[in-house]
N, C-alpha and C positions, 0 to 999 in steps of 0.2 A: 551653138553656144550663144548665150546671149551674154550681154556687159554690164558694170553696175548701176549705168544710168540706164539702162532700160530694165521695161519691166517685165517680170521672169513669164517665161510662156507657160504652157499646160507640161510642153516637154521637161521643163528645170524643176516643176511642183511634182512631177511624177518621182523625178529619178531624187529630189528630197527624200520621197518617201520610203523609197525602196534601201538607199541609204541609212535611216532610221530606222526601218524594219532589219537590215543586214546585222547593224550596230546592237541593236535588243534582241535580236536572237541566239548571240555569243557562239555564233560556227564562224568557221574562218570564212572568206570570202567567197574561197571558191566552191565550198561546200553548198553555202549561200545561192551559188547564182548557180548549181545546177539542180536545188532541189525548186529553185523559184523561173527554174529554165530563161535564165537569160544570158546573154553572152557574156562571158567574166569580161574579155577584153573592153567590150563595152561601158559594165560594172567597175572596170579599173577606171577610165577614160573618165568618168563621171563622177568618179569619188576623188577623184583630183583635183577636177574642175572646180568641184562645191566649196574642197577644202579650201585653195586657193582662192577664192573667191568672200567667203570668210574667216583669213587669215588679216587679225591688225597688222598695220605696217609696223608698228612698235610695240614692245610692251615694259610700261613702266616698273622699274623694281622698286619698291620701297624700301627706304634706308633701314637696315636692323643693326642695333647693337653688336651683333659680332664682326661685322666687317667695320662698324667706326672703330673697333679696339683694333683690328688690324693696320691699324693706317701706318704703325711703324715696322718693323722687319720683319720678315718670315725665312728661318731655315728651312730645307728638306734635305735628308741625308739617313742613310741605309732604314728608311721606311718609318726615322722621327723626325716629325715637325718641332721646331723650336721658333714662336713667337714672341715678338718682343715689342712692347707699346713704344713710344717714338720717344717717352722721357725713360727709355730703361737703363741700368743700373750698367757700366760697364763693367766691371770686376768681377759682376754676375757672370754678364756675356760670354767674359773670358774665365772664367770658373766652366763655364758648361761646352763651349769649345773645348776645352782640354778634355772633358770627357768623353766627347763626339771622337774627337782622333782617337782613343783609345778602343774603339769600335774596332 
């Protein structure tokens, strides 16, 4: 196995490609690595590797509109969500609780 700072040998540009070819050919793995006769456990070992390898250590989410409406309360209860924005209307609240216990 080589590391990020070095540079990938012949063996990490092989099993890329084998990788890529697995992936574009839409058989499952192991289908894969016995019609391309190669060792699956090998083909596991190394689709690992790669993945891990180019995994970011983070991934940014971009803010969307539905979660800045959420910033104020969210019920859940017998499978209804009730959200409520952070200036919401008490009377409301308590109008729609009374209907929930009625559940």
């Amino acid at each position: 196995m080589y590391h990020a700072h070095e540079a990938p040998s012949a063996e990490v540009s092989i099993w890329r490609a084998r990788v890529h070819q697995w992936r574009s050919s839409g058989k499952s793995a192991a289908a894969w690595c016995r019609e391309a006769q190669i060792p699956y456990q090998h083909f596991i070992k190394w689709r690992r590797q790669l993945a891990i390898e180019n995994k970011p250590d983070f991934i940014e989410l971009p803010p969307t509109l539905e979660l800045e409406e959420k910033s104020g309360l969210t019920f859940m209860f017998a499978g209804i969500q009730l959200a409520m924005k952070r200036d919401f209307d008490e009377e409301t609240l308590l109008k729609c609780l009374r209907v929930m216990r009625r559940l």
